[in-house]
C-alpha positions in Angstrom: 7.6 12.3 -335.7 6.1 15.7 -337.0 5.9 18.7 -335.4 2.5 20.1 -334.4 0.9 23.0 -336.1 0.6 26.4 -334.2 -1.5 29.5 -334.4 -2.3 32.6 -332.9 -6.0 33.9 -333.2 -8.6 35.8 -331.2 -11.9 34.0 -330.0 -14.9 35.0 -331.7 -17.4 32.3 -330.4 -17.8 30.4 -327.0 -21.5 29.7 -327.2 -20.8 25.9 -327.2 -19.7 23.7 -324.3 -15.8 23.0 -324.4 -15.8 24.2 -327.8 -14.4 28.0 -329.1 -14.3 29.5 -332.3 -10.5 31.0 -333.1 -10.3 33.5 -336.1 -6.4 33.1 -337.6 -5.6 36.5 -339.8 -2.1 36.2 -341.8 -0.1 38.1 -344.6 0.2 36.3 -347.9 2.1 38.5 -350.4 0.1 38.4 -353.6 2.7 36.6 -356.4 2.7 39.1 -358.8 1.7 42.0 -357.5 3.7 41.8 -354.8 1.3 43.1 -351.7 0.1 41.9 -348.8 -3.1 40.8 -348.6 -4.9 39.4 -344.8 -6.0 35.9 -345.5 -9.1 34.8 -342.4 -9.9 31.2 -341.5 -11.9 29.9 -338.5 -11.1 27.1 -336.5 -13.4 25.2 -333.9 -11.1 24.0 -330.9 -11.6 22.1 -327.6 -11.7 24.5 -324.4 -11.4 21.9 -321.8 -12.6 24.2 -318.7 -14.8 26.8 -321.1 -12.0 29.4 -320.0 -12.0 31.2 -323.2 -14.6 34.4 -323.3 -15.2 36.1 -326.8 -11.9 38.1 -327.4 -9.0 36.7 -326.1 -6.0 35.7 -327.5 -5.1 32.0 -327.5 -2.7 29.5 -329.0 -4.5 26.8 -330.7 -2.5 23.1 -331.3 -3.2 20.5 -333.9 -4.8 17.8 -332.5 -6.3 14.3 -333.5 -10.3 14.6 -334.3 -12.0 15.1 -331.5 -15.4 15.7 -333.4 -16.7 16.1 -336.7 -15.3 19.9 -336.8 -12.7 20.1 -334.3 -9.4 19.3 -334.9 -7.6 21.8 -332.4 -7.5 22.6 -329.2 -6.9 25.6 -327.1 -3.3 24.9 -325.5 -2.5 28.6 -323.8 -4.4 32.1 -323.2 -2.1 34.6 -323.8 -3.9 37.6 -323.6 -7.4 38.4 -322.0 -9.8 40.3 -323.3 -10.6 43.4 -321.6 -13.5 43.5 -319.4 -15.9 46.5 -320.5 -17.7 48.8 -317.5 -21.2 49.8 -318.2 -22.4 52.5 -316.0 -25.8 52.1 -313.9 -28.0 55.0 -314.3 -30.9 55.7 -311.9 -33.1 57.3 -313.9 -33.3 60.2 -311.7 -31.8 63.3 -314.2 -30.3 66.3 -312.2 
């Protein structure tokens, strides 16, 4: 039996329910010129509990077909995106 495929990729979309978008950058090195160029592809995966929040870093697995895009699903979180502060302001100037 084959092993699974595995990537690494930061969410970009979790607008729909149990389903993120993963962007996957990786180096190819051009065949003749010799440098590295990023290659981007999206992937829609299944987020069983809608954990995943735009940003994160998460381990997607190959999976069967689970709809007419998704073919992975979100196996771990590794990293979580960090939460941004806003400040409130009153208004009132000093």
């Amino acid at each position: 039996m084959g092993k699974r495929k595995e990537y690494i990729g930061t969410v970009v979309s979790n607008k729909m329910d149990k389903t993120v978008v993963v962007m996957v950058e990786r180096l190819i090195q051009h065949p003749l010129y010799k440098k590295y160029i990023k290659r981007r592809k999206k992937f829609m995966a299944h987020d069983e509990g809608n954990q995943c929040e735009i940003g994160d870093r998460v381990l997607i697995e190959e999976t069967r077909p689970l709809s007419r895009h998704k073919r992975w699903r979100v196996k771990r979180i590794l990293e979580r995106a960090p939460k941004l502060e806003v400040e409130e302001t009153t208004g009132e100037e000093s």
